[in-house]
BANULO-848607 format. One record per residue: y, z, x of N, C-alpha, C in turn; residue in three letters. Coordinates in steps of 0.001 Angstrom, whole numbers, padded with zeros to 6 digits, always signed. Each point is the difference from the previous one (the first is absolute). Layout:
N
YZXYZXYZXAla/...
% end
This chain:
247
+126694+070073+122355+001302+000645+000101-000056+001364-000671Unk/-000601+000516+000667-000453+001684-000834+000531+001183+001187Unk/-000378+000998-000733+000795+001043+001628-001324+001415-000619Unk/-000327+000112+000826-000886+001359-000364+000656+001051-000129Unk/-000962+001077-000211+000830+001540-000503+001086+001031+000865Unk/-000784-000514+001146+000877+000886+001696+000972-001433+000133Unk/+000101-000857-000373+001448-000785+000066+000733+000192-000543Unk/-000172-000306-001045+000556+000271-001816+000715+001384+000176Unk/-000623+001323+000652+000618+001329+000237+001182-000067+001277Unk/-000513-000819+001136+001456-000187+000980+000728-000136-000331Unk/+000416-001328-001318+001139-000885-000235+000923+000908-001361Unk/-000863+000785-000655+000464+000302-001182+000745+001738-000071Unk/-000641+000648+001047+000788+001532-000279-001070+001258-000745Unk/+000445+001136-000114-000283+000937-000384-000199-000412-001266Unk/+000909-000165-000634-000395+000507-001547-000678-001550-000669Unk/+000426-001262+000636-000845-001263-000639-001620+000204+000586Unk/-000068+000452+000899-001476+000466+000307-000713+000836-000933Unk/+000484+001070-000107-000408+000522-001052-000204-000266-001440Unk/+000456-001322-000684-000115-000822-001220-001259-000660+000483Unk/+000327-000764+001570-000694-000738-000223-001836+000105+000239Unk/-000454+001128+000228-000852+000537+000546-000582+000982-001360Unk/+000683-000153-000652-000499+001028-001076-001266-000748-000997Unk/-000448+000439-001595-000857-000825-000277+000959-000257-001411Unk/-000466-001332-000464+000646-000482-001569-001009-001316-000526Unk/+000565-000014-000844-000944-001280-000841-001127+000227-000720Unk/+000036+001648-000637-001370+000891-000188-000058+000523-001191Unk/-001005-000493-000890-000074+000549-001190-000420+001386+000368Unk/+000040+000900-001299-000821+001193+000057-001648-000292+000356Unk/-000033+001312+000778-001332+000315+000890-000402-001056+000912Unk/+001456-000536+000795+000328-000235+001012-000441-001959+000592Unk/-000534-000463-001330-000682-001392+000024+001167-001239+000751Unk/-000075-000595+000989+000693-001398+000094+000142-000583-001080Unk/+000789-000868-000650+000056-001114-000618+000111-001566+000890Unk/-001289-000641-000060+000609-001368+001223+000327-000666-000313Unk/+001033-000940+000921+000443-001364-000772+000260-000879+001589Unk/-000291-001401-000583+000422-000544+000862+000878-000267+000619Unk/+001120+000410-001224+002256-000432+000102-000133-001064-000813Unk/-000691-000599-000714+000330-001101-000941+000681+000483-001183Unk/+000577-000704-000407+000710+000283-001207-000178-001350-000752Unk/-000290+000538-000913-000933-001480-001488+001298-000070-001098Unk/+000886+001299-000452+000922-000603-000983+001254-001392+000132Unk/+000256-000355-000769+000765-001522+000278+000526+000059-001383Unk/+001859-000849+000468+000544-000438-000563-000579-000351-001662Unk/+000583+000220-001168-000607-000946-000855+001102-000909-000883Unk/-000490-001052-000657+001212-001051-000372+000033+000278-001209Unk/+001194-000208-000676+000529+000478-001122+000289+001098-000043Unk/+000392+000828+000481+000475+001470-000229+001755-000081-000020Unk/+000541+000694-000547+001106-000039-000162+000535+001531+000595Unk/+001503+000093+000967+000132+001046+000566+000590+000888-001098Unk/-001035+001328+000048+000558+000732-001816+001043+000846+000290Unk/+000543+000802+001424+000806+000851+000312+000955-000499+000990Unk/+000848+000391+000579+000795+000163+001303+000026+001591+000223Unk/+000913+000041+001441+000057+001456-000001-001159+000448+001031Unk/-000058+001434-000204-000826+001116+000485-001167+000018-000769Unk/-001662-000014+000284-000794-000014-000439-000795+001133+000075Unk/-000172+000739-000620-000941+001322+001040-001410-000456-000566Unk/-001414+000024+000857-001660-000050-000020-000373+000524-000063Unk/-001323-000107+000521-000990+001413-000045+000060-000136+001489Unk/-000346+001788+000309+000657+000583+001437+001024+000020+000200Unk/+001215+000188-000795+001184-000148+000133+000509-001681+000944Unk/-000676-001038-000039+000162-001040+000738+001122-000114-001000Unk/+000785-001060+000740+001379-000566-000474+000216-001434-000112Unk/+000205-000557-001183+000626-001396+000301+001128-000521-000460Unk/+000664-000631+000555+001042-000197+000244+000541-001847-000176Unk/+000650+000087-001133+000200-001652-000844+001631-000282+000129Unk/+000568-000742+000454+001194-000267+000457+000317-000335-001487Unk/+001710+000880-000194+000294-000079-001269+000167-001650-000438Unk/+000722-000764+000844+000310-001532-000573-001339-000720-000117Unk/-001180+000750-000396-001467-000882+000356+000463-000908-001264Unk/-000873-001442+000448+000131-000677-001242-001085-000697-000618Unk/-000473-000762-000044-000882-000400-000639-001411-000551+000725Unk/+000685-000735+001020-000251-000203+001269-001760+001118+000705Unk/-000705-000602+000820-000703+001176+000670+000188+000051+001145Unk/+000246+001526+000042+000655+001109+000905-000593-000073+001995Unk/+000031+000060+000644-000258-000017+001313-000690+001822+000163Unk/-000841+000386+000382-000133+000877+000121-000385+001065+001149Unk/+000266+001401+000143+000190+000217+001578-001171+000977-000361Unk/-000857+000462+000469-000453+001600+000114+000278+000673+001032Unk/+000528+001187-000308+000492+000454+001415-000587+001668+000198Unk/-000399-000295+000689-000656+001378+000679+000449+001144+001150Unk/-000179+001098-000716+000582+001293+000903+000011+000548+001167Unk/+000475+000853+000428-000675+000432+001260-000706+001344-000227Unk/-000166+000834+001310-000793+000584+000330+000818+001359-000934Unk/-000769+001041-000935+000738+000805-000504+001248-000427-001215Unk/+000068-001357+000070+001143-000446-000864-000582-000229-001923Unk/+000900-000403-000782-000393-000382-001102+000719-001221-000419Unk/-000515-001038-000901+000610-000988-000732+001608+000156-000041Unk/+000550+000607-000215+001140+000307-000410+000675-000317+000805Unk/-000067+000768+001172+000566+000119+001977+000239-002043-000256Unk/-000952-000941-000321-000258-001253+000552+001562-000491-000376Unk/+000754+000340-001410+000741-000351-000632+001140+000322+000722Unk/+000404+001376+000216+000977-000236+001321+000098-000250+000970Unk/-001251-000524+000738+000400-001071+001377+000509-000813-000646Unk/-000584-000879-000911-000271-001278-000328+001694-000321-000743Unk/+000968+001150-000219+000783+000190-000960+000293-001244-000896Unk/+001251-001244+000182+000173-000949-001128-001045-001091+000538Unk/-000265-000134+000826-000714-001431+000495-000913-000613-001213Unk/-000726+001049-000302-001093-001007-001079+000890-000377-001526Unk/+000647+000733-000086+000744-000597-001441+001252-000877+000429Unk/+000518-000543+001563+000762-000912+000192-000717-001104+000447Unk/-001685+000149+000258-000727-001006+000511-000703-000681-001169Unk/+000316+000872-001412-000650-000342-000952-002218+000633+000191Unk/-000259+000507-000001-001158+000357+000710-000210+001563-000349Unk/-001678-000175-001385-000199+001087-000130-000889+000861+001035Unk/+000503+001188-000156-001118+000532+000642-001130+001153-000198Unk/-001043+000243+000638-001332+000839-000841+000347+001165+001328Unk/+000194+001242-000240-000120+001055+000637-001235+000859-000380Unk/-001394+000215+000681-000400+000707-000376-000506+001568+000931Unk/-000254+001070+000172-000592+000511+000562-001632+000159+000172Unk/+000128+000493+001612-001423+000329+000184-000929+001422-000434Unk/-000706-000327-000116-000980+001535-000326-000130+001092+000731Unk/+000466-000480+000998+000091+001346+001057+001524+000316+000874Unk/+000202+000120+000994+001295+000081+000910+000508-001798+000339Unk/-001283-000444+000430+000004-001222+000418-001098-000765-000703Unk/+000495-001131+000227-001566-001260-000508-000956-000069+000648Unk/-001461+000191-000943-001092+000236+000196-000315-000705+001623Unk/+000232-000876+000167-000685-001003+001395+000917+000830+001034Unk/+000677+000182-000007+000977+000764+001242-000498+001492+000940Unk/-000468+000442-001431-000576+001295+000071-001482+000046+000280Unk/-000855-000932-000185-001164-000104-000873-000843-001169+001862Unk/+001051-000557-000446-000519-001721+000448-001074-000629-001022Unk/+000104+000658-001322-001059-000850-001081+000999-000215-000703Unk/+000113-001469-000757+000837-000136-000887-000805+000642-001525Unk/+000509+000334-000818-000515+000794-001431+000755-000141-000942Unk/-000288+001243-000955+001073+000578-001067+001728-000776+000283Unk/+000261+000037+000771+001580-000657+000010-000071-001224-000317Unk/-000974-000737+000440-000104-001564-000304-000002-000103-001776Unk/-001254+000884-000673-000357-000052-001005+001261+000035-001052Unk/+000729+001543+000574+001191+000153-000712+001083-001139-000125Unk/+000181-000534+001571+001192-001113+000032-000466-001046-001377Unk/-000742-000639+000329-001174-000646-000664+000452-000164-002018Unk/-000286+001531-000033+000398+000181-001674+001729-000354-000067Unk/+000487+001005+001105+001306-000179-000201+000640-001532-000416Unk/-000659-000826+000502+000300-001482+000755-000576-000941-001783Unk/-001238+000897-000308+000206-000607-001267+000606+000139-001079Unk/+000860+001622-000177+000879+000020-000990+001214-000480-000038Unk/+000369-000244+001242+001227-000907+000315+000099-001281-000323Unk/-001340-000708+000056-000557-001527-000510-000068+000109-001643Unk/-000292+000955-000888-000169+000155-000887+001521-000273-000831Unk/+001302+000365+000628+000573+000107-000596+001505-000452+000477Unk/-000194-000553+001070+001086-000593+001132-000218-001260+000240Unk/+000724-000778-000173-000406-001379+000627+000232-000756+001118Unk/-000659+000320+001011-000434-000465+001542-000230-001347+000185Unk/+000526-000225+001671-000079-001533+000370-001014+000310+000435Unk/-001168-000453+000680-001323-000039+000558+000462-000755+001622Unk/+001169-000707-000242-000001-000066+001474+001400+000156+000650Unk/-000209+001561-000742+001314+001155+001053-000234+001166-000313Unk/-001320+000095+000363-000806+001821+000062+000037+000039+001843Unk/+000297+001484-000071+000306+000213+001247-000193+001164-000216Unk/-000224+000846+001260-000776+001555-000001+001068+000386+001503Unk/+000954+001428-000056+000643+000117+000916-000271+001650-000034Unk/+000620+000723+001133-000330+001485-000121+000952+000420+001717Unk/+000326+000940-000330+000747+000757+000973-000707+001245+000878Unk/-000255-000190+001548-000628+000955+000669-001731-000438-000535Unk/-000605+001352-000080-001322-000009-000509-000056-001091-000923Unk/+000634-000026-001065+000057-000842-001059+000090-001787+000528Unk/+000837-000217+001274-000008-000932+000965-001520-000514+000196Unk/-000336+000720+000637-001407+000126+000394-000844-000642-001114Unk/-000115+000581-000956-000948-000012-000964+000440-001012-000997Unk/+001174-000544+000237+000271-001783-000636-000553-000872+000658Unk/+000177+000145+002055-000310-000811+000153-001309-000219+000066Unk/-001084+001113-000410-001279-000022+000337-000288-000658-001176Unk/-000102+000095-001177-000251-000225-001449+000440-001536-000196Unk/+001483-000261+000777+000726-001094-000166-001016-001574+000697Unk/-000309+000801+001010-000930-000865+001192-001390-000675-001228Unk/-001041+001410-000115-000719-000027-001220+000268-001099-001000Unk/+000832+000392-000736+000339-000902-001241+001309-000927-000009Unk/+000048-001134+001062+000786-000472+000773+000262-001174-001112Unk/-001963-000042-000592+000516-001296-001472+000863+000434-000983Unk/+000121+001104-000112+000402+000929-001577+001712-000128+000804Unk/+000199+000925+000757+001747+000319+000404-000079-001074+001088Unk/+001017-000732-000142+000797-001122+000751+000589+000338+001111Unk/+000476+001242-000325+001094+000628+001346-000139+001346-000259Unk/+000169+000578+001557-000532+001277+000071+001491+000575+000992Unk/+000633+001313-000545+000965+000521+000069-000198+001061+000651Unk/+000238+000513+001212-000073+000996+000787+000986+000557+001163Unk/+000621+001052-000730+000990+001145+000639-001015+000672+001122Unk/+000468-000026+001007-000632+001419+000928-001307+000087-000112Unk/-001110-000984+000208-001072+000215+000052-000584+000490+000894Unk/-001160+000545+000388-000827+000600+001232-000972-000394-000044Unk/-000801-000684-000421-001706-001022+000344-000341-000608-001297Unk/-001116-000768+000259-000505-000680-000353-001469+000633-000800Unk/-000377-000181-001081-001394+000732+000287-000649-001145-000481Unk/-001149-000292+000548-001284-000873-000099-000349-000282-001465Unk/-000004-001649-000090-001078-000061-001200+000343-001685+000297Unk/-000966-000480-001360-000308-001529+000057+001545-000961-000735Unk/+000585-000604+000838+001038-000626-000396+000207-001148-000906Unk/+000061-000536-000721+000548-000780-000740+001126-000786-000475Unk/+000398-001219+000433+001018-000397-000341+001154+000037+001256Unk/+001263-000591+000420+000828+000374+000715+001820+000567-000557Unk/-000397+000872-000673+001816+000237-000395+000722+000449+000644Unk/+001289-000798-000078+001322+000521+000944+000341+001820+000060Unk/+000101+000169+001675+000028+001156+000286+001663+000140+000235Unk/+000388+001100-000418+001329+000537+000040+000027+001258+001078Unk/+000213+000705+001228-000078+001149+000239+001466+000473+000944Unk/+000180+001019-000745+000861+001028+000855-000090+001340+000859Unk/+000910+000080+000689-000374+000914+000959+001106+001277+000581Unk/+000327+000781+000044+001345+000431+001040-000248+000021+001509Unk/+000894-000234+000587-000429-000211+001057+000003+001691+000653Unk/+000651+000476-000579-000305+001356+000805-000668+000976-001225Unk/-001392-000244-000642-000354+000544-001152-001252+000938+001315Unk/+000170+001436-000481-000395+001064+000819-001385+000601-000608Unk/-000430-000864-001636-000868+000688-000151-001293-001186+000071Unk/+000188-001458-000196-001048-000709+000421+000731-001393+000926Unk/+000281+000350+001353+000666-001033+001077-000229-001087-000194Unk/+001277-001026-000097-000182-001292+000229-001166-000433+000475Unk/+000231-000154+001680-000842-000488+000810-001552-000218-000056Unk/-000305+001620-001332-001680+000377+000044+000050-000736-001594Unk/+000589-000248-000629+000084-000270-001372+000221-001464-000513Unk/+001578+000518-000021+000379-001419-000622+000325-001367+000582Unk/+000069+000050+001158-000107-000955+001096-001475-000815+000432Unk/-000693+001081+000374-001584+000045-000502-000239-001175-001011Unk/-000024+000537-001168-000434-000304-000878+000555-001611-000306Unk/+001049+000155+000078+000867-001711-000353-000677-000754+000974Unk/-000009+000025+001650-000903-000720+000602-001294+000370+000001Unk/-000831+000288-000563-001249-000554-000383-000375-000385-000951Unk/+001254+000176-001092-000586-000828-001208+000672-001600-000226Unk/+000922-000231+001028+000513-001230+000626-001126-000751+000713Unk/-000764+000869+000836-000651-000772+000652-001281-000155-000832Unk/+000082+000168-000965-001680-000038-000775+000835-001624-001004Unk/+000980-000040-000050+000330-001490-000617+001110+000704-001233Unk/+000489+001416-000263+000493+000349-001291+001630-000830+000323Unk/+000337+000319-000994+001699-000578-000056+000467+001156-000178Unk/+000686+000291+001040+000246+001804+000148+001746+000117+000534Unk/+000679+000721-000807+001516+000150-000107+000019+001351+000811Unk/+000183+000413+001443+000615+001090+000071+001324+000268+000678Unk/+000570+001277-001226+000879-000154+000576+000579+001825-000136Unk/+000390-000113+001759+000163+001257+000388+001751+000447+000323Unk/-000139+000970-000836+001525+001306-000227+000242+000716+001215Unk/+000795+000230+000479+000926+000989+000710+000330+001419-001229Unk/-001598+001113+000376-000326+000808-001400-001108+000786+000183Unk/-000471+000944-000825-000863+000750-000091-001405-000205-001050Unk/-000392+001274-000743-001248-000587-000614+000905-000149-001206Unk/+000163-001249-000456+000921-000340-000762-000252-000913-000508Unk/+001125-000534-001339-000124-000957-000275+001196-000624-000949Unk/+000767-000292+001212+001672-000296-000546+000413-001060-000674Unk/+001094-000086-000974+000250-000163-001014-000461-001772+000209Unk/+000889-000373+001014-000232-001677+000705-001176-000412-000162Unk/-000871+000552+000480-001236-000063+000473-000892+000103-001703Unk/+000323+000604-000442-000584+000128-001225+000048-001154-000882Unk/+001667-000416+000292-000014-001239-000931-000250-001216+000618Unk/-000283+000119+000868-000800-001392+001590-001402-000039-000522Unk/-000678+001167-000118-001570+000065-000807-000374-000241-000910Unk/+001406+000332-000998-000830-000638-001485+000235-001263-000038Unk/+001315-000736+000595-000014-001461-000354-000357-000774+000823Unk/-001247+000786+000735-001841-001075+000064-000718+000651-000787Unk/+000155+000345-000989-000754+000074-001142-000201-001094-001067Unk/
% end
């Protein structure tokens, strides 16, 4: 379920072509970093949640602890950007849903315009980063282990559900606004798929996308929720709070 580069450019437009065609994931003097998309950090027991609130990371990533947290461990979302966007942007789609769903969430950004695999088709540096991010949050938040879930809007769509597929043992459920493909790697695990779509979204079409995508990951055996808006590349308020509580 992959789409090559002259597809990927039909469905997406002028200026997502141009993200997506560009290069990222690159240390100085221009080296790959490879990764498979695994992600090794995990939950740990006994931690006690030390904050609520607004969290700021390293890379300006964001996390985000529902003020009534209690003692309890937390359900957790990562939610990923789109194309040109930052952490921040995630918080006003997403507006009250995660603090009425109870459900923290990890905003982080990518190293470049977009995430490394989008741009790249190598997963790298973004994995690594998510990765750290994912352990300072464990360090000091206290997480259920079975209500990790990885979601992302547009590009960020994309690159949940690719990662999500990947590390299918780690996130339970995989959350996806407006996605546009799939990218390749070794799967693991089956977690509940969530996906949305507009039906008249002009910059990555239903029909080539998110329609797409829900039936073939139906037909591969996933437990796959889609559910499609009368809307654009969007991601409305309803719909937002329909996504997190399959989280």
């Amino acid at each position: 379920m992959t789409l090559n580069r002259r597809e990927f450019g039909i469905i997406t437009g002028t200026t997502l072509v141009s993200v997506a065609l560009g290069s990222a994931c690159r240390r100085s003097g221009g080296a790959v970093m490879a990764s498979d998309g695994r992600l090794t950090a995990r939950p740990r027991a006994g931690v006690k949640t030390s904050a609520t609130g607004e969290i700021k990371l390293e890379r300006d990533a964001v996390l985000q602890i529902p003020k009534n947290a209690s003692d309890k461990p937390l359900p957790l979302l990562v939610m990923l950007h789109g194309a040109t966007q930052r952490a921040d942007d995630m918080f006003w789609y997403l507006g009250s849903a995660p603090e009425e769903a109870g459900v923290a969430v990890l905003a982080p950004n990518s190293l470049d315009t977009t995430w490394d695999a989008i741009s790249s088709r190598a997963f790298g540096e973004d994995v690594y980063y998510l990765n750290r991010m994912l352990e300072r949050v464990f360090e000091t938040t206290s997480i259920d282990p079975a209500r990790m879930s990885v979601g992302g809007f547009s590009d960020g769509a994309t690159y949940a559900l690719s990662l999500g597929l990947i590390n299918g043992d780690f996130f339970k459920s995989i959350v996806a606004f407006s996605p546009g493909f799939v990218i390749h790697g070794d799967a693991h695990g089956k977690p509940r798929i969530f996906i949305s779509h507009g039906s008249h979204d002009h910059i990555l079409p239903i029909d080539r996308c998110g329609r797409r995508i829900a039936g073939e990951l139906k037909g591969e055996g996933y437990d796959v929720t889609f559910r499609e808006f009368n809307g654009d590349h969007e991601i409305p308020k309803d719909v937002a709070r329909e996504g997190l509580a399959s989280v």
